[in-house]
N, C-alpha and C positions, 0 to 999 in steps of 0.2 A: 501218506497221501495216496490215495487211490488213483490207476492212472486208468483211463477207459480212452483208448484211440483206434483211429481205424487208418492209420497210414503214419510213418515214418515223416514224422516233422521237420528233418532236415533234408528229405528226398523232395523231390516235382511229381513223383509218381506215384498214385495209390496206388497201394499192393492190396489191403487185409482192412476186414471188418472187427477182425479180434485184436489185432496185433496190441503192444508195449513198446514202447520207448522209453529210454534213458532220460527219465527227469532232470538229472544231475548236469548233464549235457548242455541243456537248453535254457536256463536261468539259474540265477541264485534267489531264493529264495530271500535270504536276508535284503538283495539290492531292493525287491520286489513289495518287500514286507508283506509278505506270506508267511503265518507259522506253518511249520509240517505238522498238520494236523490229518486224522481220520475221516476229520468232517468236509474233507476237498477231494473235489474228483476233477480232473483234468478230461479236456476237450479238444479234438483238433478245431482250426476256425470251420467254426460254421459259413456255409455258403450259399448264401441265398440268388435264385437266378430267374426272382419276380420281384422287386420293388419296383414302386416311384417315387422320384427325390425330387419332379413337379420342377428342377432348372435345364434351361431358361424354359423361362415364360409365367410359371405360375410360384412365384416363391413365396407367396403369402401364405401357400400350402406346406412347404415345405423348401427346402435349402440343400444343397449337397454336404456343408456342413454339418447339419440339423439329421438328415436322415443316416450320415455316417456314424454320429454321437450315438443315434437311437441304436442303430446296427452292432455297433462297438457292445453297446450297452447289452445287447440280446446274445452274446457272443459271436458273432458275425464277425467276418474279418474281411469276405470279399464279398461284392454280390453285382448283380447284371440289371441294369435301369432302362425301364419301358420308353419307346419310345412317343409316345403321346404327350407333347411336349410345345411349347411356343419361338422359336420354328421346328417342326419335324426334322429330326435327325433324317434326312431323306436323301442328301446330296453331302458330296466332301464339304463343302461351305458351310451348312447348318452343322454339319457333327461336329464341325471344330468350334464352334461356338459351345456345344457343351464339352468338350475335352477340356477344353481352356479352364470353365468353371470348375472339370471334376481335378485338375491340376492344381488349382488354387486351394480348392476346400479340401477334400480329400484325404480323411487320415486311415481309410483302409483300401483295398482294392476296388474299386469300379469301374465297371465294363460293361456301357454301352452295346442295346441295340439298335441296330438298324433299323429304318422302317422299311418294309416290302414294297410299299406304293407310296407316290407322291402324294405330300400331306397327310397320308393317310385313306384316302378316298377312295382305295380300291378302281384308279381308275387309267392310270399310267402305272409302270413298274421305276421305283426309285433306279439310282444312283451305285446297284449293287456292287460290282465291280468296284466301285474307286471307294467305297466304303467298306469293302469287306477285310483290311489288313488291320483293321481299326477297331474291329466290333466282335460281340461273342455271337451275332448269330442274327438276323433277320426277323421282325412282328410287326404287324399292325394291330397289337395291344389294345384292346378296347372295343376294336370292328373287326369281324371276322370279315376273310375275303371274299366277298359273293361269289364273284366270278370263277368259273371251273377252270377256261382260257387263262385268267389271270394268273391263278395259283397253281398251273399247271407252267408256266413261263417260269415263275418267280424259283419253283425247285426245280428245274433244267437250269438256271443259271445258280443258283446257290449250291445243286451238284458240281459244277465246274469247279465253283470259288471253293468247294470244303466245307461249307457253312452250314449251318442246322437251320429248318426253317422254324420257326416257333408261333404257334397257331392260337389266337382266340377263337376259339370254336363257335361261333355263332349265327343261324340264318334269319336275319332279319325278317323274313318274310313270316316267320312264326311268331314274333315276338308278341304281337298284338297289343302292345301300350301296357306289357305285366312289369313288375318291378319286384314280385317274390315268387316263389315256388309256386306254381300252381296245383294245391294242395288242402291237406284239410284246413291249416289257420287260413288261407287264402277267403274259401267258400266260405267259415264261421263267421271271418269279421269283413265280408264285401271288399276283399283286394281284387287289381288286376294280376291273373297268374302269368307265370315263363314256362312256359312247358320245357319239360326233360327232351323232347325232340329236339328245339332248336339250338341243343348244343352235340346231340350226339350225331344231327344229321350230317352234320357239318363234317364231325371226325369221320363219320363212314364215307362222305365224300373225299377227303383228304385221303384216308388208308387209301383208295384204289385206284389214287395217281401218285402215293407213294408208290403203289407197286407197281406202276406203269414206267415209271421214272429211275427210282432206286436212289431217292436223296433222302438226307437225314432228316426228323422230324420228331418236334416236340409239339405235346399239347399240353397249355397253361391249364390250369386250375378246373380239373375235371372235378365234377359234382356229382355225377348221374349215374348210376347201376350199369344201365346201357353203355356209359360212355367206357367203362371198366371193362366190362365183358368183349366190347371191341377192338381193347388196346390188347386184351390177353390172345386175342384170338391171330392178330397181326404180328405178333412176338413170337406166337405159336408158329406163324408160316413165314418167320424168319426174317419179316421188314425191319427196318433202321430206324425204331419206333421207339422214344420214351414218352414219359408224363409226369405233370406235377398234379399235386392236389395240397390245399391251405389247411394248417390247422384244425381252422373253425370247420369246416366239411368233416373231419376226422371227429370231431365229439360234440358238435351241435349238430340240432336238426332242423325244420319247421314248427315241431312243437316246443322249440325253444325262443319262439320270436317275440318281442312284443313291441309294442307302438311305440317305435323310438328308432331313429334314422341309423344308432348303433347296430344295428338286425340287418341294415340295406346292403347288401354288396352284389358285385356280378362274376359267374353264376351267385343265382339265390341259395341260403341255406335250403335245403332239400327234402326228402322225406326220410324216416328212421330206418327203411331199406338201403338206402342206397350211401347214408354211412357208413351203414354194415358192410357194404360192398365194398366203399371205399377203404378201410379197414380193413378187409380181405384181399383186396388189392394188394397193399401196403406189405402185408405181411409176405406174400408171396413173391411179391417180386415185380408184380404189373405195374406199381407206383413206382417210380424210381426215385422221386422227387419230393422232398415239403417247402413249398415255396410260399411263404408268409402273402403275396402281391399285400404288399403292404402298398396304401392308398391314404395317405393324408388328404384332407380339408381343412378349412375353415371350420371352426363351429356353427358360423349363422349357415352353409351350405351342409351339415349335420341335422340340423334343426327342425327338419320342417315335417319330420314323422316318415314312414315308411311309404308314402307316398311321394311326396315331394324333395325330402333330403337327397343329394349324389349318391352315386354308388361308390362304395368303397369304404372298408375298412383297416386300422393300421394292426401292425401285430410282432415287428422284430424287436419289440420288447419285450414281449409277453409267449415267443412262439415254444420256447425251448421247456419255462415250465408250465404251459398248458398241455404239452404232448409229455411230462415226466406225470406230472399229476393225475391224469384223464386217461391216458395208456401204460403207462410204465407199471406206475404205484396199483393202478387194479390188476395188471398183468393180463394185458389185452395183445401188448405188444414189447419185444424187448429192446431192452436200453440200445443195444449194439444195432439193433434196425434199427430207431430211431436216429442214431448218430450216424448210421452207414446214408440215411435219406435226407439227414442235413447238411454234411460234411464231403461224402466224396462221392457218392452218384453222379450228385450238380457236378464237381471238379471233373470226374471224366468225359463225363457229359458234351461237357465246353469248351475244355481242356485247360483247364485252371489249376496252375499248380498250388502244391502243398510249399510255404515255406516255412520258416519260426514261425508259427501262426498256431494259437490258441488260448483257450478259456479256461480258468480256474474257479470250480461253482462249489458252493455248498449244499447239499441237495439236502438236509435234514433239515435247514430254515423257510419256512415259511411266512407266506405275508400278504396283504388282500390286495390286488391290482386299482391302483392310483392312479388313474390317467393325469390327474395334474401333477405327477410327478415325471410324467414321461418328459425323457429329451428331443424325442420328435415333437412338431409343429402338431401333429395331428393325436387330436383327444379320441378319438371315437372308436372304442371297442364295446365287443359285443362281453366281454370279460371282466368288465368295468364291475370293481366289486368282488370278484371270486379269489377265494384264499388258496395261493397253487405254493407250491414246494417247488423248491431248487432257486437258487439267488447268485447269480453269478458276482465274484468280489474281484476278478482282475480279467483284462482281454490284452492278448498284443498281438499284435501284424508285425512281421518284419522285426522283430526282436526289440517293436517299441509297445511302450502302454501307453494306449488307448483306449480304456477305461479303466476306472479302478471305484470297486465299491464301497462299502462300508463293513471292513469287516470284525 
């Protein structure tokens, strides 16, 4: 059995992107029914630190349950849930309303954020102080913060607390009613576009009260060439700067889209530059993150074409062999990046430890993605249909199993 880790399973602390551990140590195999086969590669838990699990308030999307099942299933063991939610994690009172539910459901680790501002609105500053012993870090997930004042208050007080601010990068005032890349399929079939501005203006506004400040700061699900070249240039002059970037940005593009609400997410898939970029990101170092923002719906709010359908798509099922298949397998990118950007980036990141915690896949099997098979609530992948490699057959958190496949 192949072992591919990037940190001591029994430690809290990533050390190594190469490193081995003592299989023997850490299960028996016969408890597990696992044969020692060639055809298993072991995995530290993957860590995702963009989902939404949609409780309280919209569980018809999904459930803490349901999106732990799916996470389990992707080999996932811990991961950090957005606050965009029915009440806003915004104040002590609302977060314990979903603590409670991720206590009840909960068969791997999740860790709540905060939100920055009340409700979301960009218009008061939450609760952060009596929230922050509770949470992995500060967002307002969905709306970027207008205000320069705002987000300039909100990291002076999240430098005091230790906390990481974590930023949707967005200026509304660009948006212009687009809902995809503004781009060639854009112009071809009469969409509204999203300009690459109104995500990287935002970040170059953040970097220079990062460096005004000196607090920690992450940016969710960078899309843009520009937004790349910004985060490398701020690492370069030594800011307390990571990012995440999704999957589907790494090997779709815009000319991958078609008329089907499965295409719709925020940021849009983008142009074939600036996956490049994203990819070269990744390989170097500028990416530190792959975060699925996995975003369940309904189907009928799927439905309504690339115009009308929500934004968002789901992916902690599918995230581990779309990056083995689309990067690994062609040799764009190597295994041990990819596992250094699922696995222990996020954990230092946030400061989430390592425990018993990991995945046992077969990466020789193949098989075409199912969305009515999935264990999340939410069907809608842009994936739907594609034959990827790698099949994960056992997950455990904490030295229990929480999934187990078909092997």
């Amino acid at each position: 059995m192949k072992q591919i880790a990037t940190a001591c399973m029994m430690d809290t602390t990533p050390v190594s992107a190469t490193g081995s551990f003592p299989l023997s140590s850490l299960f028996s195999k016969t408890d597990l029914g696992v044969s020692d086969s060639a055809h298993y590669t072991v995995f530290p838990g993957f860590c995702d630190v963009h989902v939404h699990f949609r409780e309280p308030g919209f569980s018809y999307k999904e459930t803490i349950a349901t999106g732990c099942a799916a996470a389990a299933r992707g080999g996932y063991t811990a991961v950090c849930t957005m606050p965009n939610l029915n009440p806003v994690p915004d104040s002590v009172e609302h977060l314990n309303e979903q603590l409670t539910l991720i206590e009840e459901q909960s068969t791997i680790h999740v860790y709540p954020y905060g939100a920055i501002t009340v409700g979301e609105k960009g218009e008061i500053l939450a609760d952060l102080e009596g929230m922050a012993p509770r949470v992995a870090g500060f967002s307002d997930d969905g709306r970027g913060v207008q205000s320069d004042d705002m987000m300039r208050e909100a990291m002076k007080r999240a430098k005091k607390l230790g906390k990481v601010i974590v930023a949707h990068c967005e200026v509304n005032e660009l948006l212009r009613g687009g809902y995809i890349h503004d781009g060639d399929y854009a112009k071809a079939h009469g969409h509204k576009g999203i300009c690459s501005e109104s995500e990287y203006a935002q970040i170059a506004r953040d970097l220079k009260l990062v460096e005004e400040i000196g607090c920690a700061y992450h940016v969710c699900h960078i899309s843009a060439k520009e937004s790349v070249a910004l985060i490398r240039d701020a690492k370069a002059r030594g800011l307390d700067v990571t990012c995440e970037t999704g999957p589907h940005y790494l090997v779709m593009d815009d000319s991958d889209l078609q008329e089907d609400g499965r295409f719709k997410m925020n940021p849009p898939l983008r142009s074939a530059a600036d996956r490049q970029a994203l990819v070269a990101g990744l390989i170097d170092g500028t990416v530190d993150c792959i975060a699925t923002d996995h975003a369940p719906h309904s189907a009928q709010e799927k439905s309504k074409g690339l115009a009308g359908s929500a934004f968002g798509v789901v992916g902690l099922e599918t995230a581990f062999p779309v990056l083995y298949t689309y990067l690994v397998k062609t040799g764009k990118v190597s295994l041990t990046r990819i596992v250094d950007a699922l696995a222990v980036r996020p954990r230092m990141r946030f400061g989430i430890p390592f425990g018993n915690e990991f995945s046992i896949w077969d990466l020789t099997a193949e098989e075409p993605v199912d969305p009515e098979a999935f264990l999340s609530k939410g069907r809608a992948t842009p994936f739907a249909g594609h034959t990827l490699y790698g099949k994960n057959v056992l997950t455990v958190c904490d030295g229990n199993v929480v999934y187990r496949g078909n092997i």
